[in-house]
BAVEX-435669 format. One record per residue: residue in one letter; x, y, z of N, C-alpha, C in turn. Coordinates in Angstrom, 2 decimals. Example, Ala and Ser with C-alpha at 12.3 -4.5 7.8 and 13.67 -1.06 7.14 Angstrom:
<kemis>
<A, <13.19, -5.69, 7.80>, <12.30, -4.50, 7.80>, <13.20, -3.30, 7.80>>;
<S, <12.85, -2.25, 7.08>, <13.67, -1.06, 7.14>, <12.90, 0.03, 7.87>>;
</kemis>
This chain:
<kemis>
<X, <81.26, 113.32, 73.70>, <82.07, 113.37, 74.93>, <82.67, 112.00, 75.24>>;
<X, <81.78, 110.83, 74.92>, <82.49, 109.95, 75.48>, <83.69, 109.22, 74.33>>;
<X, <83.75, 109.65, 73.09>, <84.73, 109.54, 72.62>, <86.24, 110.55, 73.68>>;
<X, <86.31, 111.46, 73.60>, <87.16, 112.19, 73.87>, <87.48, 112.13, 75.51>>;
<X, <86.56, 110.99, 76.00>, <86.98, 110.81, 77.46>, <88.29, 109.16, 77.67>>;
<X, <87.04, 108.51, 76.07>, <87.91, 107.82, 76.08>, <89.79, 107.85, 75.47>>;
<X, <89.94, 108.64, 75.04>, <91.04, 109.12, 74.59>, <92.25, 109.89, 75.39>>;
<X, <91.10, 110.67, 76.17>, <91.71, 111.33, 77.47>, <90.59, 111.48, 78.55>>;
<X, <91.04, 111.05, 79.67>, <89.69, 110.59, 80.80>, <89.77, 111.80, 81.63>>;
<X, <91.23, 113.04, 81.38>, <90.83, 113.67, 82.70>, <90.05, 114.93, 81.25>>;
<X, <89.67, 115.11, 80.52>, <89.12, 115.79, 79.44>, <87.70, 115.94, 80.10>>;
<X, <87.25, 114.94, 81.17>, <86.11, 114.62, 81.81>, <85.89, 116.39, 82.67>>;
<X, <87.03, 116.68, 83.09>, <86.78, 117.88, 83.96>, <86.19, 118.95, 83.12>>;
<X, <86.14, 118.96, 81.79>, <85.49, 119.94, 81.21>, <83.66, 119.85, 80.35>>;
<X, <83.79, 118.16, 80.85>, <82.27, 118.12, 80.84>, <81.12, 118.63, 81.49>>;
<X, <79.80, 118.93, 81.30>, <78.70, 119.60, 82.37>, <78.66, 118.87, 83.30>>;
<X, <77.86, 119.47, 84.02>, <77.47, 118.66, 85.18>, <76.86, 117.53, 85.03>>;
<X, <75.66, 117.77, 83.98>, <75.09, 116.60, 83.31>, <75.62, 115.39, 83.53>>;
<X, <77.11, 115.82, 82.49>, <77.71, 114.45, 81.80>, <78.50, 113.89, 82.77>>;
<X, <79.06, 114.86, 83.27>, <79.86, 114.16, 84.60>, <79.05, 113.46, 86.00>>;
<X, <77.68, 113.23, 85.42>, <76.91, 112.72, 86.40>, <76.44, 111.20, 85.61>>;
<X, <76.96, 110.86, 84.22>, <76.53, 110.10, 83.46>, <77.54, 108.69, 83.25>>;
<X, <76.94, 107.99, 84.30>, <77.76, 106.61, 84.48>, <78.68, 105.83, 83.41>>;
<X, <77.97, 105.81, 82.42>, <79.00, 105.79, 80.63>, <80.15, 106.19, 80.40>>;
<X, <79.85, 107.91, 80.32>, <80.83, 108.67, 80.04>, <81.73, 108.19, 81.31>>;
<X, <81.66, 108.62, 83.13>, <82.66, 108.44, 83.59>, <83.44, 107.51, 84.00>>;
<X, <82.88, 106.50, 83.93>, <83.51, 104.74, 84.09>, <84.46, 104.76, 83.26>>;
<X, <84.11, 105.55, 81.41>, <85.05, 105.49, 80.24>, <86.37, 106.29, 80.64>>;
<X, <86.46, 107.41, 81.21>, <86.91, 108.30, 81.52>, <88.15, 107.53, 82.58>>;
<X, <87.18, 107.18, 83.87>, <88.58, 106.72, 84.85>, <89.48, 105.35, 84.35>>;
<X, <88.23, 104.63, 83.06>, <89.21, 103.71, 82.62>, <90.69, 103.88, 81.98>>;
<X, <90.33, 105.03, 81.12>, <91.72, 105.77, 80.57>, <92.32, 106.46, 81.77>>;
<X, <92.01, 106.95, 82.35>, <93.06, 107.69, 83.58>, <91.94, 107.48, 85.07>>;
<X, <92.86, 107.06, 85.83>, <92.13, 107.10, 87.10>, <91.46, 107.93, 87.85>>;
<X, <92.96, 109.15, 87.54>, <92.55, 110.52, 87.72>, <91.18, 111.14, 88.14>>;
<X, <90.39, 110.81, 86.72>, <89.41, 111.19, 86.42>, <88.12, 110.83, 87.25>>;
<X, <88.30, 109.80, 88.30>, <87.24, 109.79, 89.32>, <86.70, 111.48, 90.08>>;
<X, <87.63, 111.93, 90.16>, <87.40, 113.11, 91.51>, <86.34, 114.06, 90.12>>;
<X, <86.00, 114.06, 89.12>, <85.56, 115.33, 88.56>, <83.65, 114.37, 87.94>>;
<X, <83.98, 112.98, 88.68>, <82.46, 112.52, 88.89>, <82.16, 113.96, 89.77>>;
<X, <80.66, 113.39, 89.63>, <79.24, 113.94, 90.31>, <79.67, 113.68, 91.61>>;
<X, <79.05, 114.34, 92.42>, <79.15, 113.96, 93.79>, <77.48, 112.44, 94.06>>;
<X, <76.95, 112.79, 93.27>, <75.80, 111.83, 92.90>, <76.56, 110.53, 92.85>>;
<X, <77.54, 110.85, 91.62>, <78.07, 109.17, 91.53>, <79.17, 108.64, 92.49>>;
<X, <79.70, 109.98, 93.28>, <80.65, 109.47, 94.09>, <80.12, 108.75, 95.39>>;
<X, <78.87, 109.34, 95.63>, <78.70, 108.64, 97.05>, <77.88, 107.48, 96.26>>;
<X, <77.44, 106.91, 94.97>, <76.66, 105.30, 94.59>, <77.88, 104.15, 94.55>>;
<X, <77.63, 103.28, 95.99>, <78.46, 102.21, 96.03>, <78.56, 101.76, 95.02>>;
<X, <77.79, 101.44, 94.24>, <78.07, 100.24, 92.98>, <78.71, 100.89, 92.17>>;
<X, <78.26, 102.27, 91.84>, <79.73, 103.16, 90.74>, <81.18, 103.22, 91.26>>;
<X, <80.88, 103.41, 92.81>, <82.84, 103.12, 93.20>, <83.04, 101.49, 92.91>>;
<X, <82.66, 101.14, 93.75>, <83.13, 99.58, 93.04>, <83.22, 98.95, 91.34>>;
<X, <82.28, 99.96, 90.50>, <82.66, 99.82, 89.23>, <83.94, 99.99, 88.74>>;
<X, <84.53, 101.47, 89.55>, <85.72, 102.44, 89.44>, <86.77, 101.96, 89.77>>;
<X, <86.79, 101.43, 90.82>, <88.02, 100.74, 91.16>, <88.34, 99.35, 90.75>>;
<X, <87.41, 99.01, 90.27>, <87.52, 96.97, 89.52>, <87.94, 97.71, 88.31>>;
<X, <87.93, 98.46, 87.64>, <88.25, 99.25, 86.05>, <89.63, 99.85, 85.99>>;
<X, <90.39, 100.48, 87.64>, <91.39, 101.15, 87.38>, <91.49, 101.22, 89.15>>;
<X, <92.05, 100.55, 89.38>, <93.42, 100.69, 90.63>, <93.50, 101.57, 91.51>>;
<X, <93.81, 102.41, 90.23>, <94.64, 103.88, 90.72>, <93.69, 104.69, 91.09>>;
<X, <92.58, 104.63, 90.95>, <91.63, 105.13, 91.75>, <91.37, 105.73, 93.09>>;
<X, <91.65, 104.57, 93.91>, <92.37, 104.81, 95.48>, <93.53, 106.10, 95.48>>;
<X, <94.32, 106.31, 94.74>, <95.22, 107.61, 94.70>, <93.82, 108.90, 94.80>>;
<X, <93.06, 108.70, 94.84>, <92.27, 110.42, 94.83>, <91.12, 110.01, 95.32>>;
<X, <90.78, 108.57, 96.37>, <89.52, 108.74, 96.94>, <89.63, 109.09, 98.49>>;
<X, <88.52, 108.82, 98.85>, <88.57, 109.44, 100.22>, <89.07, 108.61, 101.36>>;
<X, <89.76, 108.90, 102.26>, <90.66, 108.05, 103.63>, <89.35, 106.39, 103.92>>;
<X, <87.98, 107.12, 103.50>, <86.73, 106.05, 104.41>, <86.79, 104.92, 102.93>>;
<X, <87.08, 105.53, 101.86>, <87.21, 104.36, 100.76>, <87.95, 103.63, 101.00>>;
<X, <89.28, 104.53, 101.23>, <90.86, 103.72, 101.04>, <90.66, 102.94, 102.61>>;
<X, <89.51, 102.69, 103.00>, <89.42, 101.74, 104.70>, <88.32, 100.72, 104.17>>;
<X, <87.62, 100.69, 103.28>, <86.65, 100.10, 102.43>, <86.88, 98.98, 102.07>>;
<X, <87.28, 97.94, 103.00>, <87.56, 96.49, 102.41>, <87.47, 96.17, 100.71>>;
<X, <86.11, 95.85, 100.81>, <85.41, 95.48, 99.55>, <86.15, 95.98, 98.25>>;
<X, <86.09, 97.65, 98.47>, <86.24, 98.67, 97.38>, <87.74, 98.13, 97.01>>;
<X, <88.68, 98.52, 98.42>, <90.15, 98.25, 98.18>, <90.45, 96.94, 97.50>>;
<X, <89.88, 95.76, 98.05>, <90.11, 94.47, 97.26>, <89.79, 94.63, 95.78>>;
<X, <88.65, 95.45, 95.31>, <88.15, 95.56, 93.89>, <89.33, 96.21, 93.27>>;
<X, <89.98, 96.86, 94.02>, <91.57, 97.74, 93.35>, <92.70, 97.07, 93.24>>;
<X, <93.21, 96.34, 94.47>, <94.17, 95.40, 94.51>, <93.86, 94.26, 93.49>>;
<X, <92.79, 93.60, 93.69>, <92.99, 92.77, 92.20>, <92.83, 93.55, 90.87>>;
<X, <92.21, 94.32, 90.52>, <93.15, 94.83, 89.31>, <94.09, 95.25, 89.34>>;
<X, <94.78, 95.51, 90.25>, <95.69, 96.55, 90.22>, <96.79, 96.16, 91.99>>;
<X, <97.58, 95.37, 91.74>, <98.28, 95.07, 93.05>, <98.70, 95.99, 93.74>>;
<X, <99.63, 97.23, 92.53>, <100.11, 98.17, 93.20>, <99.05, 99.48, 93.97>>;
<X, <98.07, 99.08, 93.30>, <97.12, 99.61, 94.05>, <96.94, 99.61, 95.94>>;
<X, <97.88, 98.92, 96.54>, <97.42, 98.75, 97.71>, <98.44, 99.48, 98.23>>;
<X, <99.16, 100.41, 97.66>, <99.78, 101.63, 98.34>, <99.26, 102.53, 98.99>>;
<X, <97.94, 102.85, 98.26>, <96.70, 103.66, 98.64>, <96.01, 103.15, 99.63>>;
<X, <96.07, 102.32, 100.30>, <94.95, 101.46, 101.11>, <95.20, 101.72, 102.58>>;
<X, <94.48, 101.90, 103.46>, <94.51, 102.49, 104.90>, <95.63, 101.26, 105.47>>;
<X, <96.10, 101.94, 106.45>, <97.33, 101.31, 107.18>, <96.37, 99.64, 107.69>>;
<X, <95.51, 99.77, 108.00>, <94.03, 99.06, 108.36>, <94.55, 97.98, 107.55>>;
<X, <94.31, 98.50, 106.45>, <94.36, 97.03, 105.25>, <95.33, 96.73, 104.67>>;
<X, <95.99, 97.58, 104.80>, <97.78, 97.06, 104.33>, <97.96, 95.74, 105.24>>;
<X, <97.52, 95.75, 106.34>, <97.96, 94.42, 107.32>, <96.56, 93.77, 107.28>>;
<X, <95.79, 93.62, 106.07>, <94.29, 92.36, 106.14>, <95.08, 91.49, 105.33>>;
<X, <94.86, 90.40, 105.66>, <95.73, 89.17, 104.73>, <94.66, 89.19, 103.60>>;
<X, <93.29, 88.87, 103.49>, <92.47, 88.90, 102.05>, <93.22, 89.61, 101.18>>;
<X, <93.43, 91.26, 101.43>, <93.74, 92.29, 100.80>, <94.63, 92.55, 100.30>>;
<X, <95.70, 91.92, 101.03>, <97.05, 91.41, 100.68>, <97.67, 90.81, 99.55>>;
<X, <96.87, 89.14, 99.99>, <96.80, 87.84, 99.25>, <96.57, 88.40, 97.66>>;
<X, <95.15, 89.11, 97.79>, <95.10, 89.28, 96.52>, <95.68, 90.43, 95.81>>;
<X, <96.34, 91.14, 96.81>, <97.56, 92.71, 95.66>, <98.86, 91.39, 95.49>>;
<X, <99.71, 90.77, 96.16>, <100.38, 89.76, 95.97>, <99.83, 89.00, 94.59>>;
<X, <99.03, 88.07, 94.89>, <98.61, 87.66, 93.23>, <98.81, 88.24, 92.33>>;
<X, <98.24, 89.42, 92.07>, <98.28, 90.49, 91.19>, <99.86, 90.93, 90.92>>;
<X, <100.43, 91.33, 91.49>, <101.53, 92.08, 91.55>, <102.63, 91.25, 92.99>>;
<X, <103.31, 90.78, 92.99>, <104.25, 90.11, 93.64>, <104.83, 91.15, 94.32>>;
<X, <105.17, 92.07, 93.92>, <106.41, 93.59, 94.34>, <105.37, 94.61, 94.89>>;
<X, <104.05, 94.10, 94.89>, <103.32, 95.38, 96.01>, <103.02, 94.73, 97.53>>;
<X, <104.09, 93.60, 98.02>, <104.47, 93.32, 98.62>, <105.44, 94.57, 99.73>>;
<X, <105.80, 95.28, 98.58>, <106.31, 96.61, 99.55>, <105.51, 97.28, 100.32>>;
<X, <103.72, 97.15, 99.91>, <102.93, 98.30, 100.41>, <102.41, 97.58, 101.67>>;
<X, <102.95, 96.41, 101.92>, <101.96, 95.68, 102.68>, <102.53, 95.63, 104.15>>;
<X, <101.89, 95.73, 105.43>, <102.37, 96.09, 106.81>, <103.59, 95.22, 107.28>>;
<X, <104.22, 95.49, 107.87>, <105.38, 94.60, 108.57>, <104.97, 93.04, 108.93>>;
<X, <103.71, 93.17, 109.43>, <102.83, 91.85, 110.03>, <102.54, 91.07, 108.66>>;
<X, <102.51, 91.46, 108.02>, <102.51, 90.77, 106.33>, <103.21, 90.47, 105.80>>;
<X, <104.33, 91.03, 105.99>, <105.41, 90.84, 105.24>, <106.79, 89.64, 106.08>>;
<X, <106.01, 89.72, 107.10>, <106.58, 88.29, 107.88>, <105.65, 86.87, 107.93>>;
<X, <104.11, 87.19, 106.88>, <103.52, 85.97, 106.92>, <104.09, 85.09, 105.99>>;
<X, <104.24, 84.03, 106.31>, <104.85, 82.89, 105.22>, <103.66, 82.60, 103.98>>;
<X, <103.11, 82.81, 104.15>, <101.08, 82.56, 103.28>, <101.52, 83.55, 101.73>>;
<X, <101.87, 84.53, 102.98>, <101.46, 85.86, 102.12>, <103.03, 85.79, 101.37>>;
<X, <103.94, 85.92, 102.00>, <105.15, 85.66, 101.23>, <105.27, 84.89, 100.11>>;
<X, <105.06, 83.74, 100.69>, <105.13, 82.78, 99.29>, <104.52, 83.04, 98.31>>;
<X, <103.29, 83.80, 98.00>, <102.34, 83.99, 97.23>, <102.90, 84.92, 96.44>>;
<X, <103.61, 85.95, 97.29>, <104.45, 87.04, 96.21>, <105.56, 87.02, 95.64>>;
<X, <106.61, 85.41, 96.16>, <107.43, 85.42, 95.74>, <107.58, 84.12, 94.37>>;
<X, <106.40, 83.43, 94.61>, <105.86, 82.88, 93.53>, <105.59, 83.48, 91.93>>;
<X, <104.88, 84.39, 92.68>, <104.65, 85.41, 91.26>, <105.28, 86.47, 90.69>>;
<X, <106.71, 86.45, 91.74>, <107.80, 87.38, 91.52>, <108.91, 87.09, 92.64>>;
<X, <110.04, 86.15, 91.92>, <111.14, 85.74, 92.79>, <111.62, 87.15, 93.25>>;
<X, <111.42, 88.39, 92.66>, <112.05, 89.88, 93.36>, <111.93, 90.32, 94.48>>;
<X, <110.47, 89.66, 94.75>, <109.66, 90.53, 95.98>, <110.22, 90.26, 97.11>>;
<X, <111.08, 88.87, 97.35>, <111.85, 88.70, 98.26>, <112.76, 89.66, 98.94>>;
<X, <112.44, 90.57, 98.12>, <113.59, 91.70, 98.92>, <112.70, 92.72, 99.76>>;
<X, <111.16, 92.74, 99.91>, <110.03, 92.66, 100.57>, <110.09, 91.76, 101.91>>;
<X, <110.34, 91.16, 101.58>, <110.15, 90.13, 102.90>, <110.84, 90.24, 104.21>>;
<X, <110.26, 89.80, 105.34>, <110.75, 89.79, 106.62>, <112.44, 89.18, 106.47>>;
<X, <113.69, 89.93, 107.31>, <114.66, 89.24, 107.64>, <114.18, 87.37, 107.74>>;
<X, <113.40, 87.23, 108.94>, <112.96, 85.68, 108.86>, <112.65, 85.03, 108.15>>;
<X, <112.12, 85.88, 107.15>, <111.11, 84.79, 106.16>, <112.70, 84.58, 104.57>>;
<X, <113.29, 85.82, 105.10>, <114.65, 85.61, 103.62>, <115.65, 84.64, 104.35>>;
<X, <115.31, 84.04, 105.18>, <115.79, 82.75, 105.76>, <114.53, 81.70, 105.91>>;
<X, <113.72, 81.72, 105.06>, <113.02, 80.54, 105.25>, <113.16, 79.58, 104.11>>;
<X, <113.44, 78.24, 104.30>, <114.05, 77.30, 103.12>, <112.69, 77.05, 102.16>>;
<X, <111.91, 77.43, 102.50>, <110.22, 76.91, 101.12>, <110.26, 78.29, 100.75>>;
<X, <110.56, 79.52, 100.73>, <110.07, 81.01, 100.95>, <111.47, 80.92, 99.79>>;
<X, <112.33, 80.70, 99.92>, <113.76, 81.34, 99.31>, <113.63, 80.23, 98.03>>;
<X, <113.13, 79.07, 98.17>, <113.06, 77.99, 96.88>, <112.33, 78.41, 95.68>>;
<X, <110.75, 78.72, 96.55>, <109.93, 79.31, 95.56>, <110.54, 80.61, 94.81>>;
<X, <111.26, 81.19, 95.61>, <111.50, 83.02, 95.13>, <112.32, 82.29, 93.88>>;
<X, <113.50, 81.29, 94.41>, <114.90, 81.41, 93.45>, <114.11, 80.12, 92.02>>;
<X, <112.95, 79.47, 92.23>, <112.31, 79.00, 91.55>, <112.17, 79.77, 90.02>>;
<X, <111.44, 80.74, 90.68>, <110.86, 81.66, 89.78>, <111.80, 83.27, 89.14>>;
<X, <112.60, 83.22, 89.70>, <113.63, 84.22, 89.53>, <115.00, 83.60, 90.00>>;
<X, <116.28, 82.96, 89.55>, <117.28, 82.35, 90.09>, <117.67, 83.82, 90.64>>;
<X, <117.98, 84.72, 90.21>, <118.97, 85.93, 90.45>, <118.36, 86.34, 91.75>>;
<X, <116.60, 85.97, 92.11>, <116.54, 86.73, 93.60>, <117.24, 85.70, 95.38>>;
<X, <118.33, 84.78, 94.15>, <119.01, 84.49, 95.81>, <119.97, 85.05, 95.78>>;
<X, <120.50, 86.21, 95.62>, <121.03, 87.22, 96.01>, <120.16, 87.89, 97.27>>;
<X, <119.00, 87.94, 97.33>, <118.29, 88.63, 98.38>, <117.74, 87.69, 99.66>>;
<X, <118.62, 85.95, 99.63>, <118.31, 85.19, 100.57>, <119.27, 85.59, 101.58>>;
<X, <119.12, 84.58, 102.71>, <120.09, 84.90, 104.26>, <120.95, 84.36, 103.63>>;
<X, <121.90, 84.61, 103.89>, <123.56, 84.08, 103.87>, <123.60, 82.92, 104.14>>;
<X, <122.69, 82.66, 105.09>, <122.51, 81.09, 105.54>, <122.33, 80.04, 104.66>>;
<X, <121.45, 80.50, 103.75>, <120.64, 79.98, 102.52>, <121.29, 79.89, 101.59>>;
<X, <122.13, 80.50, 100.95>, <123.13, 80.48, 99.61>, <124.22, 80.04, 100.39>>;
<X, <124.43, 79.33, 101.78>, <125.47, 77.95, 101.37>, <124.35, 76.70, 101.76>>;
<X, <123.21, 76.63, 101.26>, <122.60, 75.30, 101.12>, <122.55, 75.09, 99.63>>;
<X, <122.72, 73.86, 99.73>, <123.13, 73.25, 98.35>, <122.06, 72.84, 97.23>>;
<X, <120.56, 72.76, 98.05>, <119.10, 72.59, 97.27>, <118.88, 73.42, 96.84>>;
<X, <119.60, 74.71, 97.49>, <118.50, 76.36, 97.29>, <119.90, 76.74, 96.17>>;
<X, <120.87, 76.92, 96.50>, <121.77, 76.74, 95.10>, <121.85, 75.90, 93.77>>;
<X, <120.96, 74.57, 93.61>, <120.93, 73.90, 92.70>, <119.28, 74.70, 92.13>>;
<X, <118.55, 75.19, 92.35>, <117.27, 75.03, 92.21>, <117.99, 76.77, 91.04>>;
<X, <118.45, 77.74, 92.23>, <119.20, 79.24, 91.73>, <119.35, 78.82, 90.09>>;
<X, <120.10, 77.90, 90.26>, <121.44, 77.51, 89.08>, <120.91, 76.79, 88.08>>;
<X, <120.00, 76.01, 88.45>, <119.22, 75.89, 87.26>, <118.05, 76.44, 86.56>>;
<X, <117.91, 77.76, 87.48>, <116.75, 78.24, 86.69>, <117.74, 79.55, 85.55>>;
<X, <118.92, 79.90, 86.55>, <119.86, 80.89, 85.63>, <121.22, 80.46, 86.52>>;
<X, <121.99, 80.06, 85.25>, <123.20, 80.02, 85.45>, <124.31, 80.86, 86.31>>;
<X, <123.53, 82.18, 85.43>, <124.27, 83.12, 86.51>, <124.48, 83.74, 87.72>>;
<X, <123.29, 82.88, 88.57>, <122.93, 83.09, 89.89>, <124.24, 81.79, 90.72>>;
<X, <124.73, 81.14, 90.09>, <126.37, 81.03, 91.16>, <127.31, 81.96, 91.62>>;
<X, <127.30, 82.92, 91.09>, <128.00, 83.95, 91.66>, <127.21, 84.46, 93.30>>;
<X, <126.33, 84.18, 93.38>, <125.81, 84.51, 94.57>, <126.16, 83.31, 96.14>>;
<X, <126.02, 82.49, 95.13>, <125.96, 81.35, 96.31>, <127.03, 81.62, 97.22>>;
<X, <127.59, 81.02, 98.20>, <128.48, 80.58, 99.57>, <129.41, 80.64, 98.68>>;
<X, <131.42, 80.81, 99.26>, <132.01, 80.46, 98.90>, <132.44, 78.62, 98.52>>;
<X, <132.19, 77.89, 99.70>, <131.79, 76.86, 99.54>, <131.07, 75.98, 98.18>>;
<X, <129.93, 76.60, 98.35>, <129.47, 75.90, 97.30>, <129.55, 76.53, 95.64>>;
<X, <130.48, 77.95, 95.91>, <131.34, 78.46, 94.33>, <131.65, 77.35, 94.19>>;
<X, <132.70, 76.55, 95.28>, <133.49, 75.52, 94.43>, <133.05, 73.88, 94.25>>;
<X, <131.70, 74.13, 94.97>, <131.26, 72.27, 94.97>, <131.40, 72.08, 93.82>>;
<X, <132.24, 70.49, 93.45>, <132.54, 69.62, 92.43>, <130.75, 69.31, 91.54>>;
<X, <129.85, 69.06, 92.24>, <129.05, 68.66, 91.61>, <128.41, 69.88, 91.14>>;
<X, <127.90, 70.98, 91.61>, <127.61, 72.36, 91.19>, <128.09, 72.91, 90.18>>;
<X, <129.19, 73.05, 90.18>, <130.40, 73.39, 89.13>, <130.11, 72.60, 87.88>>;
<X, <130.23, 71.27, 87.99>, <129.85, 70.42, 86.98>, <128.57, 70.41, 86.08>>;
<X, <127.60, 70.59, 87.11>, <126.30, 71.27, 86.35>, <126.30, 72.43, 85.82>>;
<X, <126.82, 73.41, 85.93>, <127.02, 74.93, 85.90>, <127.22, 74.88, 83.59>>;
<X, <128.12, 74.18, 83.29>, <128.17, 74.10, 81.89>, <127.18, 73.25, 81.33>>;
<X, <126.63, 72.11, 81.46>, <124.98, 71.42, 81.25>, <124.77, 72.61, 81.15>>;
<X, <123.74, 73.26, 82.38>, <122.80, 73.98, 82.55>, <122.79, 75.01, 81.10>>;
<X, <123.98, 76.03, 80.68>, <124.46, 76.88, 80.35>, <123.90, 76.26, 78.64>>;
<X, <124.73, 75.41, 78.68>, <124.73, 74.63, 77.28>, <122.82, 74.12, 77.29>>;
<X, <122.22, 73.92, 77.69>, <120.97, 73.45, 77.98>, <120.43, 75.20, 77.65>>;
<X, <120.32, 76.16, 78.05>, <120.05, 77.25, 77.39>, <120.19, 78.07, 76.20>>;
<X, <121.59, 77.53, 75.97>, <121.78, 77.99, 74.92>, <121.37, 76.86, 73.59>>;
<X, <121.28, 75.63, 73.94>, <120.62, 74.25, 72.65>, <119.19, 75.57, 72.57>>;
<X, <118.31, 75.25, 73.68>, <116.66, 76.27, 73.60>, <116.93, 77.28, 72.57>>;
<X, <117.74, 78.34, 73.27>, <117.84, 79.48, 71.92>, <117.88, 78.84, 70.69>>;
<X, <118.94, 78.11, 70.63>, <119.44, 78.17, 69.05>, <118.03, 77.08, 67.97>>;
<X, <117.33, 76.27, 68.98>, <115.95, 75.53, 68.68>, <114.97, 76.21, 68.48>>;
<X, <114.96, 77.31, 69.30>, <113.31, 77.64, 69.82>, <113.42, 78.92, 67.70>>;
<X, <111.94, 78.21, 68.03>, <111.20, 78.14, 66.30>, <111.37, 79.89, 66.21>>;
<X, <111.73, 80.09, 65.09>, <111.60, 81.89, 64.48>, <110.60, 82.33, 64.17>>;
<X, <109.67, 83.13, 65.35>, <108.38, 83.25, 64.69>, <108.06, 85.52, 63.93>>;
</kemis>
């Protein structure tokens, strides 16, 4: 069985009662599909330490546990860090706990979507997701896509997500140099203004030529 759980985890539903009470087999089981939690034992569903096994193993877990799990600090954090997007599942409760947050952000930058309004206007929590994904900025509070450390880090790590800064922000000339040198092609976004700054412009072929020397260097492996 526990071959064939590992291969396919919801295969678990056609195990005995026995086996589906047998910590091995179903840990193997929700590791391949998450699914496969709900066709545990009711034995292993209510042993804290087997849910917390379950959800540090697979995320997605939270998709088929119960409302008092998905409110389960502990459990939910054990999901969100494996699994960021995991905090879709997580009680409205903890969508707005910054711990819980912090760490689906780490994990996943873009499950920044799942996270409460009150979160998504923290600068803490922002930066953290737009660090690890210049995208998530399109997550973020109106205020915070006008914040000059919040829009640096994003266009840091992704030039193309200052397209998703304030208007305000793509005619500053730091947060456009930072865009432009991480991708060239993030001038098209900037201010009209600074389309045409002399010194911008001037960097714009460097930069370009500076990417393309890398390609034509970087070793053939």
């Amino acid at each position: 069985m526990l071959a064939a759980v590992t291969q396919n985890g919801i295969s678990s539903q056609y195990a005995s009662i026995q086996l589906r009470g047998n910590r091995e087999i179903v840990l193997a089981a929700v590791k391949q599909n998450g699914e496969a939690s709900q066709y545990a034992s009711v034995a292993l569903q209510g042993d804290i330490d087997f849910i917390k096994a379950t959800v540090a193993q697979n995320g997605n877990v939270l998709e088929f546990a119960s409302w008092k799990m998905r409110n389960d600090k502990d459990k939910v954090l054990a999901a969100v860090t494996h699994n960021g997007r995991a905090l879709q599942y997580a009680s409205e409760e903890l969508k707005g706990d910054k711990d819980v947050v912090l760490a689906a952000v780490a994990h996943n930058g873009n499950s920044l979507e799942f996270a409460s309004w009150k979160m998504r206007n923290d600068k803490d929590i922002v930066l953290a997701a737009v660090t690890h994904n210049g995208r998530a900025l399109q997550y973020a509070s109106e205020e915070l896509k006008g914040d000059k450390a919040v829009v640096l880090a994003a266009v840091a790590q992704n030039g193309m997500s200052l397209q998703l800064a304030s208007v305000g922000l793509r005619d500053n000339k730091e947060i456009i140099l930072a865009a432009v040198t991480q991708n060239v092609n993030t001038l098209q976004f900037a201010s009209n203004r600074l389309k045409s700054d002399t010194y911008i412009r001037s960097l714009a072929p460097v930069i370009q030529d500076k990417v393309d020397e890398d390609i034509i260097l970087a070793p053939v492996t």
